[in-house]
C-alpha positions as CSV (number, residue, x, y, z in Angstrom):
1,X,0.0,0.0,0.0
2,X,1.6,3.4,-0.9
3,X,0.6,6.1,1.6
4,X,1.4,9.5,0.7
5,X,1.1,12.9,3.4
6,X,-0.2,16.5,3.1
7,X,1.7,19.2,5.5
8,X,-1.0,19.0,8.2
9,X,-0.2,15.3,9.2
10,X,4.2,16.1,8.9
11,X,3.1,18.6,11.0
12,X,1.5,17.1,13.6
13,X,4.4,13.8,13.5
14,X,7.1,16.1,14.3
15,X,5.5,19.4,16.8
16,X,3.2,18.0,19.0
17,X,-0.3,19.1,19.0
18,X,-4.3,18.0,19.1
19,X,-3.5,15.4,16.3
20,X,0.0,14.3,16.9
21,X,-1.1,10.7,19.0
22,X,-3.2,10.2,15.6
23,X,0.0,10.3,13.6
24,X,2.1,8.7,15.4
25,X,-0.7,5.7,15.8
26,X,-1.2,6.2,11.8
27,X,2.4,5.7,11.2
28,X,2.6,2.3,13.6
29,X,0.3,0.8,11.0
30,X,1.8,1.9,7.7
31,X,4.8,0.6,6.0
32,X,7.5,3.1,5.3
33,X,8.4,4.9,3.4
34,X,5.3,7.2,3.7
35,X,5.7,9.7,0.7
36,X,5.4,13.6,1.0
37,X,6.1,15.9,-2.3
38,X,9.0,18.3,-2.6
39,X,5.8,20.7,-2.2
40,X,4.7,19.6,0.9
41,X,8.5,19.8,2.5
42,X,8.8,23.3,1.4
43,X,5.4,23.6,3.0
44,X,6.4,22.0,6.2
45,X,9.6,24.3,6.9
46,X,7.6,27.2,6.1
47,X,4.7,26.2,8.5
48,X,7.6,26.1,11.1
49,X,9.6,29.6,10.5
50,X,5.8,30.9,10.7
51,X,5.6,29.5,13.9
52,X,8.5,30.9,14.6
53,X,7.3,34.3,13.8
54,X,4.4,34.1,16.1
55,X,6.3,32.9,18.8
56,X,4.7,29.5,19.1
57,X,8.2,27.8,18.7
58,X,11.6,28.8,19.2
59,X,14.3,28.5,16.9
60,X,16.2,25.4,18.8
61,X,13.4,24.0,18.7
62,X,12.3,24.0,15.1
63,X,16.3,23.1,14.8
64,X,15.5,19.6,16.8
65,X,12.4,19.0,14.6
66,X,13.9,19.7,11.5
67,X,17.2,17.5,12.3
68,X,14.0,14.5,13.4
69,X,12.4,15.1,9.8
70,X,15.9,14.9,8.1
71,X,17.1,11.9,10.0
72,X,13.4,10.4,9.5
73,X,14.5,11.0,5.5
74,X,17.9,9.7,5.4
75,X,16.6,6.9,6.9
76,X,14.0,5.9,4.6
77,X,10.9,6.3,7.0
78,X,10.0,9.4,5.0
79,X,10.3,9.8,0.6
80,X,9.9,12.7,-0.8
81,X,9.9,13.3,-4.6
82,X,9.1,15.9,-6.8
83,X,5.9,17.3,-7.8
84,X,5.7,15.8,-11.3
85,X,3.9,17.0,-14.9
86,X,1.6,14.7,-14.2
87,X,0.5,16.2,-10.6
88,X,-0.5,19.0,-12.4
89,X,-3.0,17.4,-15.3
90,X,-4.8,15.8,-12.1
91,X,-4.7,18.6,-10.2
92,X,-6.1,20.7,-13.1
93,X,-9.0,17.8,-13.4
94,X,-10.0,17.9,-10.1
95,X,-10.4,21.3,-9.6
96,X,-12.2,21.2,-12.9
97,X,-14.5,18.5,-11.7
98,X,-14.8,18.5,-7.6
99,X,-13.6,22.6,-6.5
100,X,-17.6,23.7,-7.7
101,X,-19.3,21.0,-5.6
102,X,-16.6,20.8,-2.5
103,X,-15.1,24.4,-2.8
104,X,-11.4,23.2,-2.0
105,X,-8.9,25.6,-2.6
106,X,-5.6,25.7,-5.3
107,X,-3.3,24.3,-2.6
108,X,-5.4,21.3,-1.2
109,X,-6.3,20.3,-4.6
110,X,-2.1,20.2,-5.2
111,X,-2.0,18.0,-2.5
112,X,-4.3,15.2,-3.5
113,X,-3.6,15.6,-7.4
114,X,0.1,14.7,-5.8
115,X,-1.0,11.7,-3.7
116,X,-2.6,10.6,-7.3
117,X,0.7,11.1,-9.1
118,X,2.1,9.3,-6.8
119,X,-0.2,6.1,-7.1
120,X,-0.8,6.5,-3.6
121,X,-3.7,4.0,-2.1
122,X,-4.5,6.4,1.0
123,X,-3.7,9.6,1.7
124,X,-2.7,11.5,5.1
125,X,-4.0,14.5,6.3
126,X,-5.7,16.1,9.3
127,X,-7.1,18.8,7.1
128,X,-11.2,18.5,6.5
129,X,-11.1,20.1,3.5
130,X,-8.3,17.5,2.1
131,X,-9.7,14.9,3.3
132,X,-13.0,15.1,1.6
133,X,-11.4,15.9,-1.6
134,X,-9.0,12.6,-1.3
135,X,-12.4,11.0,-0.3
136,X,-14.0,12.1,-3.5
137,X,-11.1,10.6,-5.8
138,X,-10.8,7.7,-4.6
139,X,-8.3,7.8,-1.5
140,X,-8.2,6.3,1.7
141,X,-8.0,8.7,4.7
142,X,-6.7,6.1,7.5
């Protein structure tokens, strides 16, 4: 089974919040590697320096997670791969075919096209929105 994740559930693997036991149970039933685009890395840091910003995490502290994730990587637990041509034909589809009825935004629609791209089976995400989009295409949401 290939599992792919949005930014939501990196998010809550690596800074612990409301959903983080949910990951971490998530990721005891899954076989690695769990997949995550280039896009939802960039994503990731980004949702971490904002933290920063708003003085919800400190800088050492986004250091420890961000050495975690990079271990997590290097040791094969996590893949991430590039957002392909192909992520962006299903993305356009979807949106073409499921943003009128579900109203998902650009961004969450990138996310699923990508889990598609990827062949993934089920898709990973603590994000509502998401979730009933992956729902819609045919993914999982363990």
């Amino acid at each position: 089974m290939i599992v792919c994740a949005d930014t939501s559930f990196l998010f809550s693997l690596y800074v612990p919040d409301a959903n983080s036991s949910a990951a971490a149970a998530i990721m005891k039933r899954i076989k690695p590697p769990l997949l995550a685009t280039d896009f939802a890395e960039f994503e990731f840091i980004s949702a971490l320096n904002w933290r920063i910003f708003r003085k919800e995490l400190r800088v050492p502290e986004v250091q420890t997670v961000q050495l975690s994730f990079s271990k997590d990587v290097h040791d094969g637990l996590i893949r991430i791969l590039p957002l392909s041509a192909a992520t962006f034909g299903h993305a356009r589809r979807i949106a073409g075919t499921h943003t009128r009825l579900l109203g998902t935004r650009a961004l969450d629609v990138l996310h699923v096209a990508s889990a598609l791209a990827l062949r993934a089976s089920s898709f990973c995400t603590f994000d509502r929105n998401q979730a009933t989009l992956a729902s819609a295409v045919g993914l999982r949401t363990p």
